[in-house]
N, C-alpha and C positions, 0 to 999 in steps of 0.2 A: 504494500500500500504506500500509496505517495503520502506528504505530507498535506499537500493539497485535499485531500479527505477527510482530513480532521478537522473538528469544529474545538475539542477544547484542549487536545494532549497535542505536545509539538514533539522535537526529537528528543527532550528529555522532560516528561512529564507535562504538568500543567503547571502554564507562570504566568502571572499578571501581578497587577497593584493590590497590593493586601487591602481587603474589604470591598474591594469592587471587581461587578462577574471579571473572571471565573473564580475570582478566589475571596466570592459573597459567602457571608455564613450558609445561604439556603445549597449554593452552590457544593460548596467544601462537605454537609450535611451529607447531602445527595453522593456524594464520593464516596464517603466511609458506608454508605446504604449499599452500593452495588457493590464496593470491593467487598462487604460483608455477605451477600448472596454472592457473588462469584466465591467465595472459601468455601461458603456451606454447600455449594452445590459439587464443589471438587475435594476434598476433603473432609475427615471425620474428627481432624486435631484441628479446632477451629480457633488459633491463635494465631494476633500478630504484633510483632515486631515494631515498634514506634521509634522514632530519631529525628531531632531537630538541631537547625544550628543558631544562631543568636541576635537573629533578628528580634526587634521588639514585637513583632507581628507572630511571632513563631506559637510561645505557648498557647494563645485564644485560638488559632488554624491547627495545632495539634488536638486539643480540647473538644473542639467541633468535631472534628475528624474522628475524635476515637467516640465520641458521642453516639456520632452513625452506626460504625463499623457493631458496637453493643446493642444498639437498636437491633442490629441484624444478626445477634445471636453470638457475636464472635469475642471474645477475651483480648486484651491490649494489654501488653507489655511496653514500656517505655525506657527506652536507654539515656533518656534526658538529650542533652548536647552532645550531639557525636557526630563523626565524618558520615556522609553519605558511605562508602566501601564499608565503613565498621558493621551500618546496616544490613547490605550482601552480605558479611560474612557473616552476621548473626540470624540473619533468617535462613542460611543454608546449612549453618552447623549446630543449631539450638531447635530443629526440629520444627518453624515458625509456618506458617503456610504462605507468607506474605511478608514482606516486610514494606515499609513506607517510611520517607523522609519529608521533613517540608523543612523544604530549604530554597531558593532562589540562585544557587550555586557563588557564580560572579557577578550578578547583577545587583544593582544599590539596594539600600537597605529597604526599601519603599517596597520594593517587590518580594514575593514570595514565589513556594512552588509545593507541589505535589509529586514524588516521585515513588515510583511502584516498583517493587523485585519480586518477582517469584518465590516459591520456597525454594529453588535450585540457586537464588544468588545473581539469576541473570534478568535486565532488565525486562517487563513484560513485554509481550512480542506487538507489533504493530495492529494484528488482527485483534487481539486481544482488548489491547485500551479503547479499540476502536467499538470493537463489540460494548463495551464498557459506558464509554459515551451515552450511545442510545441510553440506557440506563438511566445514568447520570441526569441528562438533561430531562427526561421525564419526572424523576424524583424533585428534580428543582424545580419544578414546577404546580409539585402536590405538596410536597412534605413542606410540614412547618420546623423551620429548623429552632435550636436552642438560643436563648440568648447567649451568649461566650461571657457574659458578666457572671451566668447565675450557676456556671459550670463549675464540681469541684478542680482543685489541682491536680494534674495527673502527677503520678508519684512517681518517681526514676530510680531503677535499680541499677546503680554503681560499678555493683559485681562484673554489669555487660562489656563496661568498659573497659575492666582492666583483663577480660577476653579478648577483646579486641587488642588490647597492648600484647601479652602474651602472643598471640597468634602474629603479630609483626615482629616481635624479638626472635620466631621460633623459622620464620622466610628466612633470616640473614644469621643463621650458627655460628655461635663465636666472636661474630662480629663487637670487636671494641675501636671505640673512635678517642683512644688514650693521647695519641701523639700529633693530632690534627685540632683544627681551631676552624669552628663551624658557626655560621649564621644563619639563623632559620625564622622567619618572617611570617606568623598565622596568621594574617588577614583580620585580626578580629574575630576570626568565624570559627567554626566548630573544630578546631586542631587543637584551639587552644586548650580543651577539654583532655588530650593524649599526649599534645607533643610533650608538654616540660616531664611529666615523666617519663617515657619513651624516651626521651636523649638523655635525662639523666643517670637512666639503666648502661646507655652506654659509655658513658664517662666523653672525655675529654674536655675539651674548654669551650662551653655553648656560651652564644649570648642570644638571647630569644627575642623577637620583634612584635611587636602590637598584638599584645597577647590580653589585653585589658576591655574585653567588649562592654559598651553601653546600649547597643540593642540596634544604634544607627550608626555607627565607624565600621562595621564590617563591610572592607575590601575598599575599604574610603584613602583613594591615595597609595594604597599597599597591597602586599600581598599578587599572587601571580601577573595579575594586570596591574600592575606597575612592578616590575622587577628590578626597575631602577633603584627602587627603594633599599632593598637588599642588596645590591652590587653598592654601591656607594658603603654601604656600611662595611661590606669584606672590605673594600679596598683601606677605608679608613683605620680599619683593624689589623690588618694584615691577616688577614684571615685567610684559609686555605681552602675555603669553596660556601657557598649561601645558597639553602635550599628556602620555596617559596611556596607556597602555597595560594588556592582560590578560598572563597566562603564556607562552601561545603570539605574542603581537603580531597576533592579526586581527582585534580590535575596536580603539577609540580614544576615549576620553572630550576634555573641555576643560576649561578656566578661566580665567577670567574676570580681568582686574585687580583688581578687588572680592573678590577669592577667590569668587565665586560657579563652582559647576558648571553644565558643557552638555552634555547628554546628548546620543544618537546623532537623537533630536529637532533640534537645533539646527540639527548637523551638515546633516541634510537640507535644511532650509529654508535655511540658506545656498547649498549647493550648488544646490539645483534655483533659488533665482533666478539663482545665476550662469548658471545654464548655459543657462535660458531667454531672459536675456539675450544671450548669446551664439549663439541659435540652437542647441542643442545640447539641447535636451531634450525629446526626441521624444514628439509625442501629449501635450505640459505635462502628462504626467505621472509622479507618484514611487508606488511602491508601499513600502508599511510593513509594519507586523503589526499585528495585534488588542491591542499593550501600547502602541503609540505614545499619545499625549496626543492628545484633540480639540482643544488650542492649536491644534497644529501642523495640523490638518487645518483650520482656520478661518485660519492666518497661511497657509497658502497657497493655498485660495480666494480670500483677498484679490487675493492676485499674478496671477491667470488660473491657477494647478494645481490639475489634482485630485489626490488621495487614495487609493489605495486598499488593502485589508487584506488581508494574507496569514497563514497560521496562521506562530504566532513559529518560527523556525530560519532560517538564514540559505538553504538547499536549497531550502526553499519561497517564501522571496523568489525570490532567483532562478529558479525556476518561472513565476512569475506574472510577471517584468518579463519573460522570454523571451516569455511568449503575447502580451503584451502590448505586445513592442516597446519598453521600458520604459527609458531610458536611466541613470534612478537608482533605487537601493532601499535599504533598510537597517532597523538596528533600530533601540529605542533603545538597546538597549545597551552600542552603538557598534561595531556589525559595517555597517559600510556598502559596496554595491557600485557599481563605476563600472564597467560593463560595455566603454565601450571604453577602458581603461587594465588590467584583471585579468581575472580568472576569478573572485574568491573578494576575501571580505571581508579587507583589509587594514590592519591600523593606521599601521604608518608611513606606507602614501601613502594614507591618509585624509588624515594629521596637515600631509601636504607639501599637498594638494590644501587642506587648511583655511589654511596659513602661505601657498600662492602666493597664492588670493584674498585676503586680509589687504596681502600686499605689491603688489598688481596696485591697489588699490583705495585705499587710505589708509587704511583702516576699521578699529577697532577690531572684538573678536568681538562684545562689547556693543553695539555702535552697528547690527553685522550682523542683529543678532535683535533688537534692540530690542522690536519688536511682538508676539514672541513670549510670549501671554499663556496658560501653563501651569496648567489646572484642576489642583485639589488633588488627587494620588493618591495612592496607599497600594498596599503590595504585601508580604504575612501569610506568608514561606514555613513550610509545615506542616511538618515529617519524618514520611515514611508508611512503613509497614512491606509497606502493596500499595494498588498503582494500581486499585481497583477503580473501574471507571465510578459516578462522584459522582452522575448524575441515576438509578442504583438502591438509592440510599441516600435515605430516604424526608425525614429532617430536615433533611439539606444541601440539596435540591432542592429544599423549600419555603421556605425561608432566600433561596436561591439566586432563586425568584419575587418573593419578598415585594421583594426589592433591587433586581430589573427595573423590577416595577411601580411603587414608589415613587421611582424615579429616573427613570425615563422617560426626557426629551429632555435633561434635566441630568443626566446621567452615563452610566458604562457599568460592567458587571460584565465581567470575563474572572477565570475560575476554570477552572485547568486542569493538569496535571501537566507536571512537567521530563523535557525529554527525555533528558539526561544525570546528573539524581540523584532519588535515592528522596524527590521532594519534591512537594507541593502548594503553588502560587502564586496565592495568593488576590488578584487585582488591581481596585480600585474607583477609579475618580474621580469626581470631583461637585462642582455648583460651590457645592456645602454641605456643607461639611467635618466637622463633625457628623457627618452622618447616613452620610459614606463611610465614618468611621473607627469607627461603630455596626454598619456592616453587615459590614465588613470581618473586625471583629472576633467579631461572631454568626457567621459561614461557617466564620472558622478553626477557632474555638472547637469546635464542631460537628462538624467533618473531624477535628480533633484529638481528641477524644473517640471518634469511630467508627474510625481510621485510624492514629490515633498510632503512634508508637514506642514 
């Protein structure tokens, strides 16, 4: 199913402005009603699994939500403040039938989200949310939802958490970070609930970044969408690598001792040489998305890997490394999957899977990519007020040719809409910087004119 079929789930869950459809109380009601008849009707252990990250909006959207799910028969467990991944792993290894996160990922504090796993740990499948919908939108329609004032507190068991840690000290054996000096950047957002213990289990000399949430600073200026923030602080420290985090913690950026950034680009091409080295990377191949850098698909041709593209969302990676057999995948935007260590894109054990090679190796992350030779790209996001298909819009899709054809084998165009906001992402590289930053800017320019806000 396209996304174009969907009225309220995008590529990761359901997200809007907290309190307004889709994420109205009658709305969010209506959610925890069908996910509660979807359990009962699959299912005889009718529990699920709850996680939220730290938004001010989160507890009253949790509250509702497990409101429903009890309307409809089924038991709620809450892990309080936790990563989106902690959730996958605790609905796949705790016996859960479901688990749920509301969280908004990397987007401002304003917005929330709805995000659904299977009890296998992997996101619900496309048919599925979609079958769900229907649902959904009818209950919001009938049911009279709760007030979120007159709701008790839902209670959080602790224990889940330090599962969750446990099960990432247990990915990286051995693993001590005694002789290295690390910066690690929470966003505000739900890390900050694992990392300080998590790093502190592995010793060495941490210094932890905006780890102090008030409900509205997560992902405000920090955190993986701005990694500047983190590179400025290794470089000031002298620090020997800066792991990053998004709102949720299931993407993971770097940096560099130079304060230089490493995208989810990097991340790959370190891992799949380790792992090809190690015999572990089945079919030498990594699957990406259509936003990855032609570097990276050239620094790992070098190595004996190939490449290959998936449309960007971490669901359809995972797709294609499954047909595929695929033993790594990722974005760049630091959603990377290690298929036998999770289910689902993790940032904390990106960050440990990035520090164990580091300590396994001697290597700095600079010396690890070194060859890593990044064409110039550029990426224009638009704010559109509707996703209308770009190539029936007659001057963006000759814009959108003129950029093909005069780029050819040096570059690439990807123009294409967010699956989680009312945006256009106009993405060019070239290894003529000029003409990417010409064309980039003719596409937006053009989209914003026909599409704007």
């Amino acid at each position: 199913m396209t996304t174009n079929a969907r009225k309220l789930f995008g590529t990761d869950g359901i997200r809007g402005i907290a309190g307004e459809a889709p994420l109205d109380a009658r709305t969010i009601f209506a959610t925890g009603l069908a996910l509660g008849h979807s359990v009962a009707r699959t299912t005889a252990d009718r529990r699920v699994i709850l996680g939220r990250d730290t938004r001010e909006s989160s507890p009253w959207i949790a509250a509702v939500l497990a409101a429903g799910l009890r309307e409809a028969g089924v038991a709620v467990d809450s892990a309080g403040v936790i990563t989106t991944p902690a959730v996958a792993f605790l609905a796949r290894t705790h016996g859960y039938a479901a688990g749920v996160v509301i969280s908004a990922s990397h987007n401002p504090w304003r917005d929330n989200g709805i995000k659904l796993f299977g009890s296998d740990g992997y996101k619900l499948p496309d048919s599925e949310e979609l079958a769900m919908e229907d649902e959904i939108l009818r209950h919001a329609n009938i049911a009279t939802a709760p007030d979120p004032t007159t709701l008790p507190q839902i209670v959080d068991n602790e224990a889940l958490q330090q599962d969750y840690i446990e099960f990432l000290l247990n990915c990286v054996p051995g693993l001590r970070l005694d002789r290295l000096k690390i910066v690690a950047d929470c966003a505000n957002g739900a890390a900050t609930s694992v990392a300080p213990e998590l790093f502190h289990r592995l010793g060495g000399e941490l210094t932890l970044l905006n780890i102090s949430p008030d409900g509205r600073n997560i992902n405000d200026g920090c955190g993986a969408l701005h990694p500047e923030w983190v590179a400025n602080d290794v470089q000031s420290r002298g620090a020997d690598a800066g792991v990053t985090f998004d709102g949720d913690a299931d993407r993971c950026m770097l940096a560099g001792p130079r304060g230089n950034v490493l995208n989810g680009d990097a991340i790959l091409l370190m891992a799949a040489r380790d792992l090809k080295a190690r015999g572990l990377l089945s079919g030498d191949t990594v699957v990406a998305t259509t936003m990855s850098n032609m570097g990276l698909e050239a620094a790992l041709k070098r190595s004996g890997v190939a490449m290959m593209r998936a449309p960007v969302g971490d669901r359809y990676v995972l797709e294609m490394m499954q047909n595929h057999n695929a033993a790594l995948g990722g974005e760049q935007s630091g959603h990377i999957l290690f298929p036998h260590l999770a289910t689902t894109g993790d940032g904390l054990l990106t960050a440990l899977v990035v520090l164990d090679l580091i300590a396994r190796s001697g290597k700095g992350i600079d010396d690890l990519t070194a060859d890593l030779k990044v064409f110039p790209q550029v990426i224009v996001n638009v704010k559109v007020r509707e996703k209308k298909p770009l190539n029936s819009i007659p001057v963006v899709a000759a814009l959108i040719k003129a950029a093909e054809a005069e780029l050819k084998d040096t570059g690439r165009v990807v123009i294409r809409y967010s699956g989680t906001e009312a945006l256009a992402r106009v993405m060019i590289e070239a290894e003529d910087e000029s003409a990417m930053r010409r064309h980039a800017d003719a596409i937006a320019d053009a989209i914003r004119e026909e599409l704007g806000v």
